[in-house]
N, C-alpha and C positions, 0 to 999 in steps of 0.2 A: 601620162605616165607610160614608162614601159616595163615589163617583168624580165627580167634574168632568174633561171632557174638550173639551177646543179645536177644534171643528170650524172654528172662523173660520179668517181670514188673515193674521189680526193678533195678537203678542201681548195677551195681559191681565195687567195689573202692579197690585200691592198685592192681590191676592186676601183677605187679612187686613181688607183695610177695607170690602167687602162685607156682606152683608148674611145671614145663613143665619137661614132659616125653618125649623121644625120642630112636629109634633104630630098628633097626627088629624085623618086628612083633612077638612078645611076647616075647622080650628080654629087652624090651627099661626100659631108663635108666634115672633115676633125672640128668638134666644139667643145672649147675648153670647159674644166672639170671647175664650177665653185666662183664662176669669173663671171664678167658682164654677157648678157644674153645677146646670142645664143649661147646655152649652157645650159649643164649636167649637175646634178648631185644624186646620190643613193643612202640609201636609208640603210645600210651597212658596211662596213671596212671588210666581212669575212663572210663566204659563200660556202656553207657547208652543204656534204652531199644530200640532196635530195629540198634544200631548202628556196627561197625564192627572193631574188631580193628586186624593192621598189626602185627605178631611177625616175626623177623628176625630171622633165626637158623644159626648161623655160626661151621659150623664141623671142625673137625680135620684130618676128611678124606675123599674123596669123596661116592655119594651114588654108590650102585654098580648095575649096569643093570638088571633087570630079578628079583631081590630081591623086598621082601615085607617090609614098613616103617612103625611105626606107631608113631604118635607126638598125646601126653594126656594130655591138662590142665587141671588141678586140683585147684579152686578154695582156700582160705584159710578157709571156712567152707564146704569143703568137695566135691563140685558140680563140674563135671567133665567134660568134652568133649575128645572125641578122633575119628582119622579117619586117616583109613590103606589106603596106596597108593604103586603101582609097579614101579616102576623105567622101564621105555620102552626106 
């Protein structure tokens, strides 16, 4: 799983037609939203301020140990998050 959380002021609506990045750090790759894996879904359509919301990643292969990840939402006007993690 990954967390997306609203620190704006403002909601964010359609979450689903964003954008999620994913892969080794600085390789990661657009995976489609709801489709054959690799893929994304989230557990809400609407990000309000201050709330959290769950995205599922389902791969095609597993992570590999010692390797660096990075998962990057990209908002549909542009606004981004992302955050690299190690596989231990």
């Amino acid at each position: 799983y990954a967390y997306l959380q609203n620190i704006g002021e403002e909601p964010v609506y359609n979450l689903q037609l964003g954008t999620l990045y994913f892969g080794l750090e600085n390789q990661q790759q657009p995976i489609g939203y709801n489709s054959p894996a690799p893929s994304w879904t989230v557990n809400t359509q609407v990000l309000n301020p201050g709330s959290t919301a769950t995205i599922t990643i389902t791969l095609s292969q597993p992570l590999v140990k010692g390797s660096y990840y990075t998962v990057m939402y990209v908002t549909q006007n542009g606004v981004q998050a992302e955050y690299t993690f190690q596989v231990v």
